[in-house]
py3Dmol code that shows the C-alpha trace and the ligand (Angstrom):
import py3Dmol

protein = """\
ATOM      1  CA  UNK A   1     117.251  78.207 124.856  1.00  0.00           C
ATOM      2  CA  UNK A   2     116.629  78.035 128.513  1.00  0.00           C
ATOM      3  CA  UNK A   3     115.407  74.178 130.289  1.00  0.00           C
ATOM      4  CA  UNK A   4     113.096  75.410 133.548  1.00  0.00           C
ATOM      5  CA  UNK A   5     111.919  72.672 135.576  1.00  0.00           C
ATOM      6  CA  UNK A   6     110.132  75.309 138.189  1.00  0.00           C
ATOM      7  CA  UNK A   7     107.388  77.294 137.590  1.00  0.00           C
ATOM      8  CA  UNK A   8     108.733  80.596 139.684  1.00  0.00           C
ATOM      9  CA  UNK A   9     111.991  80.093 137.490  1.00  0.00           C
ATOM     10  CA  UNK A  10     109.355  79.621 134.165  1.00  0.00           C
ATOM     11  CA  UNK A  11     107.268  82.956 134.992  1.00  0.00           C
ATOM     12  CA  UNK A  12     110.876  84.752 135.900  1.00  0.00           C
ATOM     13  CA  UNK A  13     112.526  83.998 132.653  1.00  0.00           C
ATOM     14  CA  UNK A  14     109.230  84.134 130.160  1.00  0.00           C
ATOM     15  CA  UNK A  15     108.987  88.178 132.166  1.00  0.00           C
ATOM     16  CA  UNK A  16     112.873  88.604 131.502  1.00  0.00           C
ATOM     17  CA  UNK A  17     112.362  87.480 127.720  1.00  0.00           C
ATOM     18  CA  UNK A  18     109.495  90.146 127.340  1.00  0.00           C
ATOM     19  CA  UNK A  19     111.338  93.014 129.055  1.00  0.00           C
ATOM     20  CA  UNK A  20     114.315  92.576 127.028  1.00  0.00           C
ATOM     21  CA  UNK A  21     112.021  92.486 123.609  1.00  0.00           C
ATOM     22  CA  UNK A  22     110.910  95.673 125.237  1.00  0.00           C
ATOM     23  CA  UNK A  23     113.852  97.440 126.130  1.00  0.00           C
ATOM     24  CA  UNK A  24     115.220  96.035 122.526  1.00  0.00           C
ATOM     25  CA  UNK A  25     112.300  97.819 120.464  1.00  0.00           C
ATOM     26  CA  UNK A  26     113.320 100.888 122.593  1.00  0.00           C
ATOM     27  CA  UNK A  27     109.392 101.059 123.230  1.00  0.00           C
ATOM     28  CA  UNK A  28     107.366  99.720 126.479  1.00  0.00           C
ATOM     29  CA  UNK A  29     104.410  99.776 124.142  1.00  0.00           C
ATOM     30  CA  UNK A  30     105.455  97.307 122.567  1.00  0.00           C
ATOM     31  CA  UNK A  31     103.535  93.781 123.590  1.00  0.00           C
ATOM     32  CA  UNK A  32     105.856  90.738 122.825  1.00  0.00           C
ATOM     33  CA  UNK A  33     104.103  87.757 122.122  1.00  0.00           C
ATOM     34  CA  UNK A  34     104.310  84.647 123.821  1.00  0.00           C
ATOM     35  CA  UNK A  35     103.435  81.246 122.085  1.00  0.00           C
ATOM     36  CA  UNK A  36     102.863  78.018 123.942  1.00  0.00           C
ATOM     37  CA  UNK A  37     102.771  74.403 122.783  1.00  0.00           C
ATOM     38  CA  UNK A  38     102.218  71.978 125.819  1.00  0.00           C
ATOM     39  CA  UNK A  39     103.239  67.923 125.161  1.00  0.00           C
ATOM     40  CA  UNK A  40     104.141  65.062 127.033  1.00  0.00           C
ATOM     41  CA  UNK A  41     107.053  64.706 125.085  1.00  0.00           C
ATOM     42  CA  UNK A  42     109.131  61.922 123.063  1.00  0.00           C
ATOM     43  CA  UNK A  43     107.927  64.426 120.703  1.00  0.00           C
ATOM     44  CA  UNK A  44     108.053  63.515 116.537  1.00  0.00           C
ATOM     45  CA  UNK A  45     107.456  65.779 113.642  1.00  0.00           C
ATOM     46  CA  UNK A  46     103.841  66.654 114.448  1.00  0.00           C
ATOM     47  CA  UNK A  47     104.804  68.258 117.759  1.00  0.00           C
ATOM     48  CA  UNK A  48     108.238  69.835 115.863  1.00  0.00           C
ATOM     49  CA  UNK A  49     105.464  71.500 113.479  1.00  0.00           C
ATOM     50  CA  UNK A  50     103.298  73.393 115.755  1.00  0.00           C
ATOM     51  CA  UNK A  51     107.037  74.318 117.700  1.00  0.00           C
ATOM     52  CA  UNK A  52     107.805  75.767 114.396  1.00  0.00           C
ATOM     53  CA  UNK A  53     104.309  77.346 113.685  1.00  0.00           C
ATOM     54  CA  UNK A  54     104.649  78.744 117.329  1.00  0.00           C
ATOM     55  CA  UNK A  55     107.807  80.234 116.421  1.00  0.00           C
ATOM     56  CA  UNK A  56     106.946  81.987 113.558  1.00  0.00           C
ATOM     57  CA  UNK A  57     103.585  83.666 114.829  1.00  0.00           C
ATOM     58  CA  UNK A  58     105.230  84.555 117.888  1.00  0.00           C
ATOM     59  CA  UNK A  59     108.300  86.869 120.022  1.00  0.00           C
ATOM     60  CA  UNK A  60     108.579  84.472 122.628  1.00  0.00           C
ATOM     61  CA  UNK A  61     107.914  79.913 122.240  1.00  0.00           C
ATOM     62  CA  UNK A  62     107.458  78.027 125.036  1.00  0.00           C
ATOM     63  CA  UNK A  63     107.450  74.120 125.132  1.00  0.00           C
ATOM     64  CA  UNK A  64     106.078  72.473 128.211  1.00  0.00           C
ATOM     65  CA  UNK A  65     106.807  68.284 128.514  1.00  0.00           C
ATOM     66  CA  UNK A  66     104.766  67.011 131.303  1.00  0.00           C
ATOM     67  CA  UNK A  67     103.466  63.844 131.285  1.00  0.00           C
ATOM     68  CA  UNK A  68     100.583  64.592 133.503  1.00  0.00           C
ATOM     69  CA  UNK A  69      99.196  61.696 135.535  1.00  0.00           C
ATOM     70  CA  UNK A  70      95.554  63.307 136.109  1.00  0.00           C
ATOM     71  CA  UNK A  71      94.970  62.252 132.363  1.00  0.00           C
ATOM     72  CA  UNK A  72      95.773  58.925 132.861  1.00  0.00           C
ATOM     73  CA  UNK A  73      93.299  56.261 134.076  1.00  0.00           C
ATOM     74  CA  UNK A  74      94.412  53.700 136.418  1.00  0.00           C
ATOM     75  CA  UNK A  75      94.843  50.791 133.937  1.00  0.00           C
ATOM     76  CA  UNK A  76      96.616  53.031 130.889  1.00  0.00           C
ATOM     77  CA  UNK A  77     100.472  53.776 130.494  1.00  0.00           C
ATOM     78  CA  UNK A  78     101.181  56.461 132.665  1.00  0.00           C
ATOM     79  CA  UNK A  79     104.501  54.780 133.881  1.00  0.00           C
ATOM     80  CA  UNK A  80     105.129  53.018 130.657  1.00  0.00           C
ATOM     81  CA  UNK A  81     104.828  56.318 128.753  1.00  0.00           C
ATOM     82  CA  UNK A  82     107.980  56.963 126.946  1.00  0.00           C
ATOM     83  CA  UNK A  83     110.350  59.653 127.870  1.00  0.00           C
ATOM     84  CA  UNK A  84     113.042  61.209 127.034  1.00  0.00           C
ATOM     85  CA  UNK A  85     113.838  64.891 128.238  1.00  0.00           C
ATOM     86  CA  UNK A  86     116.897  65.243 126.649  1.00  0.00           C
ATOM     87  CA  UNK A  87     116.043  64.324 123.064  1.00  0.00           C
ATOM     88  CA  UNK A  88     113.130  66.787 122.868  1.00  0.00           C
ATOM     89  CA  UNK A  89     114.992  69.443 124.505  1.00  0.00           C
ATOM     90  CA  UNK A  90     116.963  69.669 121.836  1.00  0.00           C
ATOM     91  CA  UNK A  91     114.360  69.076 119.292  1.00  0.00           C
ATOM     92  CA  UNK A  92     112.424  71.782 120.762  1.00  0.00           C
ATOM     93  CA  UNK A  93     115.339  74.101 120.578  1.00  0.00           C
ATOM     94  CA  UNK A  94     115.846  72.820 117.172  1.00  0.00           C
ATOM     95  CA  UNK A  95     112.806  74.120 115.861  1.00  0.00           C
ATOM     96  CA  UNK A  96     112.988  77.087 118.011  1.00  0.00           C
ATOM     97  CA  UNK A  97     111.731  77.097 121.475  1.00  0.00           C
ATOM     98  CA  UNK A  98     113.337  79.789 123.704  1.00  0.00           C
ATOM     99  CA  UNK A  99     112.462  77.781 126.761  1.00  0.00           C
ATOM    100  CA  UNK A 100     111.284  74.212 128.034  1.00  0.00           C
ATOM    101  CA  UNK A 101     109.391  73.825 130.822  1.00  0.00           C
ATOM    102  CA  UNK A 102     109.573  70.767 132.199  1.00  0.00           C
ATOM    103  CA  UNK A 103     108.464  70.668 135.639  1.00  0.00           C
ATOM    104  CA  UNK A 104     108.031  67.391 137.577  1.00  0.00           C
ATOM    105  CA  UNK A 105     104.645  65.773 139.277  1.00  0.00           C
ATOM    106  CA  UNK A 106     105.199  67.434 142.719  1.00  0.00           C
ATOM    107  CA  UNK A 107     105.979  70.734 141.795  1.00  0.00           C
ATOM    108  CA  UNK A 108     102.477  71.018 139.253  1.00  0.00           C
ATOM    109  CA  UNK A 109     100.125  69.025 141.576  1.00  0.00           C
ATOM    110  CA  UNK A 110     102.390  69.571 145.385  1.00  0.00           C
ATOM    111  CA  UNK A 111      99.202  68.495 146.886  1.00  0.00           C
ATOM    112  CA  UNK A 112      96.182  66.558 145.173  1.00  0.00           C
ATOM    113  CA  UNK A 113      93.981  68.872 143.528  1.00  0.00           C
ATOM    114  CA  UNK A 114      90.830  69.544 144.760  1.00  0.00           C
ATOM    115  CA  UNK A 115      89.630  71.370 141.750  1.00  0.00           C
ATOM    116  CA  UNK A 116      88.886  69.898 138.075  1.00  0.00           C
ATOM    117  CA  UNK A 117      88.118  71.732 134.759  1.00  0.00           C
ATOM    118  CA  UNK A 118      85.944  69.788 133.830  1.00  0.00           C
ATOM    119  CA  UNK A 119      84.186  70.516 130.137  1.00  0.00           C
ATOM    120  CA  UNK A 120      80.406  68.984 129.703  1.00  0.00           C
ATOM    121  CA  UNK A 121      78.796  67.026 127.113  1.00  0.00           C
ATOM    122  CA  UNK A 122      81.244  67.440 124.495  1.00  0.00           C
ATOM    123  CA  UNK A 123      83.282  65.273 126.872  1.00  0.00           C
ATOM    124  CA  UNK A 124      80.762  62.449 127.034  1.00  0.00           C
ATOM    125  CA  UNK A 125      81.373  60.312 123.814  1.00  0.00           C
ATOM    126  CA  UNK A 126      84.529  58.756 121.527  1.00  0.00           C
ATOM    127  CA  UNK A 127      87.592  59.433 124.025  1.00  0.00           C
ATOM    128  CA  UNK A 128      85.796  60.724 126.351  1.00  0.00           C
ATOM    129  CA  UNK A 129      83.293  57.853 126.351  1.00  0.00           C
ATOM    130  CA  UNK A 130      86.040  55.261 126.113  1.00  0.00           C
ATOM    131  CA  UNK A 131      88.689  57.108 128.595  1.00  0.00           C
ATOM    132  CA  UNK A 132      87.058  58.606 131.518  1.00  0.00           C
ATOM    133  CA  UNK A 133      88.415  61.092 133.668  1.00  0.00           C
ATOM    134  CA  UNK A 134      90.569  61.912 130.780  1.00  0.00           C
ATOM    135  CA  UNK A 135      89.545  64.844 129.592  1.00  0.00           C
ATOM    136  CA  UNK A 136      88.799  66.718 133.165  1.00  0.00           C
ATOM    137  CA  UNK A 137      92.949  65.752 133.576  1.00  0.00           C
ATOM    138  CA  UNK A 138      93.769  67.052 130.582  1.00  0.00           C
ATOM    139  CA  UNK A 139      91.718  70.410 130.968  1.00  0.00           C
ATOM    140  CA  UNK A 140      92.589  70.815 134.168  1.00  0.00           C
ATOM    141  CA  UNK A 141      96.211  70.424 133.195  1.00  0.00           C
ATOM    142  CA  UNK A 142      96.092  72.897 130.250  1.00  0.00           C
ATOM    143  CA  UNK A 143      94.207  75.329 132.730  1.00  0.00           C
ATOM    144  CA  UNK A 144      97.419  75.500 135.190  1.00  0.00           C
ATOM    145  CA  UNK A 145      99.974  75.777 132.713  1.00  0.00           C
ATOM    146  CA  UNK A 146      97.884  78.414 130.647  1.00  0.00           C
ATOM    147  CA  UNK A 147      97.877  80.178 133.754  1.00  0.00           C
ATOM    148  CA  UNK A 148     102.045  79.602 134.459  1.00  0.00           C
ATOM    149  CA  UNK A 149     102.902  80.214 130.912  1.00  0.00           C
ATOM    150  CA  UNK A 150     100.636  82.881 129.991  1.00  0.00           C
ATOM    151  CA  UNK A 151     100.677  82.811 126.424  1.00  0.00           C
ATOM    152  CA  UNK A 152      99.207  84.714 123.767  1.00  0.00           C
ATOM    153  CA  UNK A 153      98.566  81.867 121.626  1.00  0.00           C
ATOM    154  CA  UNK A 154      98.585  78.154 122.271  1.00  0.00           C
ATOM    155  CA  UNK A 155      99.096  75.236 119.337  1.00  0.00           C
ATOM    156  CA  UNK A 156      97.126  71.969 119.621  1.00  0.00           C
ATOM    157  CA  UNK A 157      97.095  69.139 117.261  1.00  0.00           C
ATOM    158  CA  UNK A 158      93.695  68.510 115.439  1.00  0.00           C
ATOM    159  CA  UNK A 159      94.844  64.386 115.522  1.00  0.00           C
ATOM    160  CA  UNK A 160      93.413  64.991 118.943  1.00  0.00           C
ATOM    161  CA  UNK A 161      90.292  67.303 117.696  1.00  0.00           C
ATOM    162  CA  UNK A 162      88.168  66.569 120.742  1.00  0.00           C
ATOM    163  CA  UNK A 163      91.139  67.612 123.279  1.00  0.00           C
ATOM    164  CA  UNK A 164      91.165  71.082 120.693  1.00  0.00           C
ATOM    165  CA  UNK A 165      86.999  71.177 121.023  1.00  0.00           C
ATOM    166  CA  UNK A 166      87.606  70.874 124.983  1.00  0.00           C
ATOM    167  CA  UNK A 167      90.338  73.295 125.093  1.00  0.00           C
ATOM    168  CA  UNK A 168      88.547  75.725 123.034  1.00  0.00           C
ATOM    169  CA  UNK A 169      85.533  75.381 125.302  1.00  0.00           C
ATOM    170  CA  UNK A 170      87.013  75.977 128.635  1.00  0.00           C
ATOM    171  CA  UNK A 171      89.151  78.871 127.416  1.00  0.00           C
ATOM    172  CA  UNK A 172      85.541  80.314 126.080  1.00  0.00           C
ATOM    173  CA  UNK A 173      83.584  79.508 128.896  1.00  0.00           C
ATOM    174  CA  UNK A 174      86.178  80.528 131.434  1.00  0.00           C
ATOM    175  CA  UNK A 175      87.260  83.700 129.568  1.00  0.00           C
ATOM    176  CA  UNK A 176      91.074  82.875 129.605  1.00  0.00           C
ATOM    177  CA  UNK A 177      92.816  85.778 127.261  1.00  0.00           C
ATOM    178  CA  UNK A 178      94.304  82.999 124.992  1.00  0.00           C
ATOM    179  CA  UNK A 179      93.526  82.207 121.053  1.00  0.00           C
ATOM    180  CA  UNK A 180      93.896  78.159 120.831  1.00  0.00           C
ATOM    181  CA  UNK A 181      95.607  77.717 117.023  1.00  0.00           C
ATOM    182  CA  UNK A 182      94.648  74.088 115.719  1.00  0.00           C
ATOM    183  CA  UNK A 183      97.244  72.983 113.512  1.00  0.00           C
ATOM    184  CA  UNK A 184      97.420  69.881 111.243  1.00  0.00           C
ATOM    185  CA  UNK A 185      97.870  66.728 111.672  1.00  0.00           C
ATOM    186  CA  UNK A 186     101.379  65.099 110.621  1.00  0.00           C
ATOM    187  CA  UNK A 187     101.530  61.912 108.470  1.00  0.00           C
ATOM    188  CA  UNK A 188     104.425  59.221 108.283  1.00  0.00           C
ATOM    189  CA  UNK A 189     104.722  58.469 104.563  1.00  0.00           C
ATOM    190  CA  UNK A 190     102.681  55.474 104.546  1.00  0.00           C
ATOM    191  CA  UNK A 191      99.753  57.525 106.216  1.00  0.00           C
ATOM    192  CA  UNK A 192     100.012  56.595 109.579  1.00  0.00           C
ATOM    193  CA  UNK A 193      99.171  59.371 112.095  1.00  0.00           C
ATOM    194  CA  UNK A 194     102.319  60.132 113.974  1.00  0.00           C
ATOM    195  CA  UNK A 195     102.225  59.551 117.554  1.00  0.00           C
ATOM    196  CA  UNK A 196     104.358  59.174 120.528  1.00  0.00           C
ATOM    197  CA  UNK A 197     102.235  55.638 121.121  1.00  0.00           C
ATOM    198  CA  UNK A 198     103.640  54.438 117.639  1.00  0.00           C
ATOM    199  CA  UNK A 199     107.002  52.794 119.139  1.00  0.00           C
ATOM    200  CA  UNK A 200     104.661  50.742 121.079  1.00  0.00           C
ATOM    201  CA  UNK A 201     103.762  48.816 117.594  1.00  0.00           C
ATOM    202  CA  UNK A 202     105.585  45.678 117.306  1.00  0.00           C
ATOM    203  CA  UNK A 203     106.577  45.191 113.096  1.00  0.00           C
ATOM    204  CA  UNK A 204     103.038  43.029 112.190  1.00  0.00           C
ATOM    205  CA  UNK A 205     100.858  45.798 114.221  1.00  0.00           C
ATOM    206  CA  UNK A 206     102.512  48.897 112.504  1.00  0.00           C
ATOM    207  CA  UNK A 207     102.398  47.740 109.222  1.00  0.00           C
ATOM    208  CA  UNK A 208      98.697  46.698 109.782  1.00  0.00           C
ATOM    209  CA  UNK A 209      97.776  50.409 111.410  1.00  0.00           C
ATOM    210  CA  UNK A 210      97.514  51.640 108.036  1.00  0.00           C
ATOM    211  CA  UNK A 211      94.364  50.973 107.710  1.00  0.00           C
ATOM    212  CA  UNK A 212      93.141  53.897 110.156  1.00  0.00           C
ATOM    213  CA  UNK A 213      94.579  56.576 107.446  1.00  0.00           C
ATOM    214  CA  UNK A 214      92.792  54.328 104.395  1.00  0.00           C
ATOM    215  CA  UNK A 215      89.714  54.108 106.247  1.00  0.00           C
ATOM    216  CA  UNK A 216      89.260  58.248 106.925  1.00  0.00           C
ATOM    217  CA  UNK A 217      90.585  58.486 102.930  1.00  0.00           C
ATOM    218  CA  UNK A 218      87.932  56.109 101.692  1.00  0.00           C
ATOM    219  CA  UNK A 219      85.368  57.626 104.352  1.00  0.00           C
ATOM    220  CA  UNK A 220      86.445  61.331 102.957  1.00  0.00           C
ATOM    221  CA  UNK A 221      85.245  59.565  99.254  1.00  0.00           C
ATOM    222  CA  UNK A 222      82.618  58.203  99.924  1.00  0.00           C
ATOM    223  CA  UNK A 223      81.142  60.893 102.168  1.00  0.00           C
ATOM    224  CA  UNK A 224      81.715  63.097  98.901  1.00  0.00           C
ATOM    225  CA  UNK A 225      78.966  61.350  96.750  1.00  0.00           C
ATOM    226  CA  UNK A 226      76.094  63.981  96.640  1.00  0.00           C
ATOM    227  CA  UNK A 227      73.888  60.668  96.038  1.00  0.00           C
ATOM    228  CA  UNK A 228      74.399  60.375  99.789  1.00  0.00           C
ATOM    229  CA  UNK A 229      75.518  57.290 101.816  1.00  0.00           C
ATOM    230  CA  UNK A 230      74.048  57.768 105.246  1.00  0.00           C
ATOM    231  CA  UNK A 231      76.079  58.234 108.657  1.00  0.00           C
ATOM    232  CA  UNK A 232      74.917  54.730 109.459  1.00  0.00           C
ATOM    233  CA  UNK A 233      76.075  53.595 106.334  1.00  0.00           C
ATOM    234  CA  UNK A 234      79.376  55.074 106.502  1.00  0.00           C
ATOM    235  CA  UNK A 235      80.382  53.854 109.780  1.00  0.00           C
ATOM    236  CA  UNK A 236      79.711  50.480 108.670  1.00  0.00           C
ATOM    237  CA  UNK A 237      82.309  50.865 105.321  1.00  0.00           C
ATOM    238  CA  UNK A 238      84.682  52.450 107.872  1.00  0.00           C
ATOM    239  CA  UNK A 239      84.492  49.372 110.566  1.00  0.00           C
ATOM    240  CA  UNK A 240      84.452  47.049 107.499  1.00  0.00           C
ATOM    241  CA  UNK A 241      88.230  48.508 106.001  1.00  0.00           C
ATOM    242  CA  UNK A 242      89.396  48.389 109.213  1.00  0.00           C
ATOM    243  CA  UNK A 243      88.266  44.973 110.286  1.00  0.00           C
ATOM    244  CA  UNK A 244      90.446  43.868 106.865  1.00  0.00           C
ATOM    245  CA  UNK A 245      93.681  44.356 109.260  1.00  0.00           C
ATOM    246  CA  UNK A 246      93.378  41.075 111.741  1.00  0.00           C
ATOM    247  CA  UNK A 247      95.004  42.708 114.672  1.00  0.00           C
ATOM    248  CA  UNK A 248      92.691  45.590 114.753  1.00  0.00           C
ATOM    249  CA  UNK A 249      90.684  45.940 117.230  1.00  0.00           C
ATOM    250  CA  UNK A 250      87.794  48.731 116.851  1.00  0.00           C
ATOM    251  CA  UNK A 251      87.459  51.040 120.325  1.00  0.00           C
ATOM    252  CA  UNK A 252      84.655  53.037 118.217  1.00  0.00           C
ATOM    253  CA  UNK A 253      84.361  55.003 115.133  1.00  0.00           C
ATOM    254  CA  UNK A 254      81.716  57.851 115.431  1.00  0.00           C
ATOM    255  CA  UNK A 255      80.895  60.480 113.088  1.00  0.00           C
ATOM    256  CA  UNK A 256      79.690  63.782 114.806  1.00  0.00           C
ATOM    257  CA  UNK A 257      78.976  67.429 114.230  1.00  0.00           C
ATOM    258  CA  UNK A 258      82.073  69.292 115.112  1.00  0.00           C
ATOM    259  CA  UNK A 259      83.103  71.189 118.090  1.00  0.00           C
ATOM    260  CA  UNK A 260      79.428  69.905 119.430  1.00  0.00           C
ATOM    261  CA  UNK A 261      79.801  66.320 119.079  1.00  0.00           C
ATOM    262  CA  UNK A 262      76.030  66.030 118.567  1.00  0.00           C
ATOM    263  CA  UNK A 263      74.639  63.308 116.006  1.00  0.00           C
ATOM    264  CA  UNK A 264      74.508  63.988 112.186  1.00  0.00           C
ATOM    265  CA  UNK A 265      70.915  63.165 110.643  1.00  0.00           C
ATOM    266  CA  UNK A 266      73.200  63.827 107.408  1.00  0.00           C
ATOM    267  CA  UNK A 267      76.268  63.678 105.956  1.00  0.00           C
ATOM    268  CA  UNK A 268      75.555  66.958 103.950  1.00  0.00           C
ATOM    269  CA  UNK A 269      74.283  68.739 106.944  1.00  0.00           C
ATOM    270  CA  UNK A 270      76.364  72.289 106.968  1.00  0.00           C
ATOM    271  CA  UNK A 271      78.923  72.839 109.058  1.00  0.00           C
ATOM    272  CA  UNK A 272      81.839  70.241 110.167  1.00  0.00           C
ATOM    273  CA  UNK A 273      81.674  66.617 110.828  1.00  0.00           C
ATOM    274  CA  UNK A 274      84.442  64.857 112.607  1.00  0.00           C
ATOM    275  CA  UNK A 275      84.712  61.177 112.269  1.00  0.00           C
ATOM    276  CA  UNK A 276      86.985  60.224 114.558  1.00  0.00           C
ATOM    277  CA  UNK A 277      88.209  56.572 115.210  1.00  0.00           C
ATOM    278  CA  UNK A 278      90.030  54.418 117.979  1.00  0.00           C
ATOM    279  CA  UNK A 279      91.683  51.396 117.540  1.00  0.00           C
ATOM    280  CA  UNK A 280      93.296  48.750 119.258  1.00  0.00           C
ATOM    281  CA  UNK A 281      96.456  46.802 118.095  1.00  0.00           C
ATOM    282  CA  UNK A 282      97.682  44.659 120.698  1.00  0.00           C
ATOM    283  CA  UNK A 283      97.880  46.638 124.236  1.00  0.00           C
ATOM    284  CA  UNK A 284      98.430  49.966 122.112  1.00  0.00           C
ATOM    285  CA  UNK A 285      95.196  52.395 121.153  1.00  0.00           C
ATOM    286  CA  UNK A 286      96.029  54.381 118.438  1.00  0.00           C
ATOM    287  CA  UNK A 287      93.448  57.544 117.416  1.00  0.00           C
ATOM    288  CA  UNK A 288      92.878  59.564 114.311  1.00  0.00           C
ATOM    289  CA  UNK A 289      90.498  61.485 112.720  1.00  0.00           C
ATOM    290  CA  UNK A 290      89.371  63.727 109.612  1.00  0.00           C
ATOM    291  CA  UNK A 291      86.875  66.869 109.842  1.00  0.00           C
ATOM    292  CA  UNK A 292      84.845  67.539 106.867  1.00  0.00           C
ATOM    293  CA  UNK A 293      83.570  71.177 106.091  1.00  0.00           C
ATOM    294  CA  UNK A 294      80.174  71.403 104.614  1.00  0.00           C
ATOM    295  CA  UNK A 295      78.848  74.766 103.353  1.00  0.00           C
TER     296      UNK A 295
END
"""
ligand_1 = """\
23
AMP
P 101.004 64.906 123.107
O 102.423 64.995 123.508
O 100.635 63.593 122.492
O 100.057 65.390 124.163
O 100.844 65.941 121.924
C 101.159 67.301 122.112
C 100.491 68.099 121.027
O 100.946 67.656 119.761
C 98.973 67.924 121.040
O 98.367 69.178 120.762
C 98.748 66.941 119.929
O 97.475 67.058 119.330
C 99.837 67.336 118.960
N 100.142 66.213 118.076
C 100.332 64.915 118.423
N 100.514 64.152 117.328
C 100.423 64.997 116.263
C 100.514 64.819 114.851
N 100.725 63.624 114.309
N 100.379 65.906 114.058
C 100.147 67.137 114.602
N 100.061 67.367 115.917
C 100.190 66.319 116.738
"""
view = py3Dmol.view(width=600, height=400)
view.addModel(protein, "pdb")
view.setStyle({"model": 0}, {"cartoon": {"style": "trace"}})
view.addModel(ligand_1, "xyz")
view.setStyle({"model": 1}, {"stick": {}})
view.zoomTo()
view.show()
């Protein structure tokens, strides 16, 4: 596994990787594939599993770490973020990345950009809502390195299902020849989404933040009674479980049709409905979510 920290080396050795796959199956018709999972990094078993996903569905894996400052709003944790290169290089290699791109702040944004993807409406409520700017940074972001990296395929956590509904809107709208593969999300054992925000959590706060997994469980329950407990009525059992944990701190819980984030009149309305939930404990905002498919 190769580290690359510029994009000219990046689109060099990613070209090298598919000639040789090439000149190895003795046929130039022959299309390697190249599979691409972006992160910030101090990456846990969630990222590991779409690294691993990437590597089986693909020739080639790329791994970018990037913690990308256009994402960031001025008061959140862009230089608090936690880091560590050299631990997820070799977790990345680990699980079978052939190379990690890791470039720094001047050589992806050498200048300040004076153009923004910037995804509409579906960008206007829960992070979006709570976190703005966010999503044009993140979009934006993707954009370039879909555009350095070139992959075939790209893996995205559905923990962060409205980043996957942006990404999968932009790569429509703009007609970028990559398939976006949502993978799952990746539990500790007591339920807790994993996240690279989790070693923020002082002891009290993590053991409280298990209420964000009960909550979606006990919303997934109740949301299956065919009696039918409205959206309204939902949201309120949801806030209520969570408000049971005294450092919690509700940013929002929302229940919308998925990827269009419109309201739900119903919860057995066809199709998907994400509720998705922020939460507060102490400075740290942990997210999660679950998606439930209607016929
Ligand atoms: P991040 O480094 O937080 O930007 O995450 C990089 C990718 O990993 C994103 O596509 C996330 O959605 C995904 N991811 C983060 N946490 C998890 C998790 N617990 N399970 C699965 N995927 C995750």
């Amino acid at each position: 596994m190769q580290a690359l920290t510029t994009i000219a080396a990046l689109r060099e050795a990613v070209q090298a990787a598919k000639r040789a796959k090439r000149r190895a199956a003795a046929s130039d018709a022959y299309e390697p594939t190249v599979g691409f999972m972006p992160t910030l990094g101090y990456m846990h078993a969630g990222h590991v599993s779409l690294i691993e996903r990437a590597r089986q569905e693909n020739d080639i894996v790329v791994v970018s770490i990037f913690v990308n400052p256009l994402q960031f709003g001025a008061n959140e944790d862009f230089d608090k973020y936690p880091r560590d290169n050299e631990r997820d290089t070799r977790l990345a290699k680990e699980a079978g990345a052939d190379f990690v791109f890791i470039p720094s702040v001047d050589e992806m944004y050498p200048a300040p950009t004076k153009t923004i993807v910037s995804v509409q409406d579906i960008t206007d409520v829960l992070c979006g809502a709570s976190r703005p700017g966010h999503f044009d940074g993140v979009a934006t972001v993707v954009a370039k390195l879909f555009n350095i990296v070139l992959p075939d395929k790209a893996y995205f956590g559905m923990k962060d299902a409205q980043q996957v509904a942006v990404i999968e809107q932009f790569t429509a709208d703009l007609n970028l020849p990559v398939t976006i593969v949502p993978c799952p999300t990746f539990r500790e054992p007591d339920g807790l989404a994993m996240s690279s925000r989790n070693v923020y959590l002082n002891a009290d706060e993590r053991r409280q933040a298990t209420v964000l997994n009960e909550a979606l469980r006990l919303a997934e329950s109740l949301s299956a009674d065919p009696e039918g407990i409205t959206p309204g009525q939902l949201r309120e059992r949801i806030m209520e479980h969570i408000q049971t944990a005294p450092l919690a701190v509700i940013d929002y819980v929302e229940i919308k049709a998925y990827p269009s984030m419109e309201e739900v009149s119903s919860l057995q309305d066809s199709g998907r409905i994400l509720i998705a939930l922020a939460v507060k404990f102490g400075k740290t905002r942990l997210i999660d979510n679950t998606l439930l498919h209607r016929g």
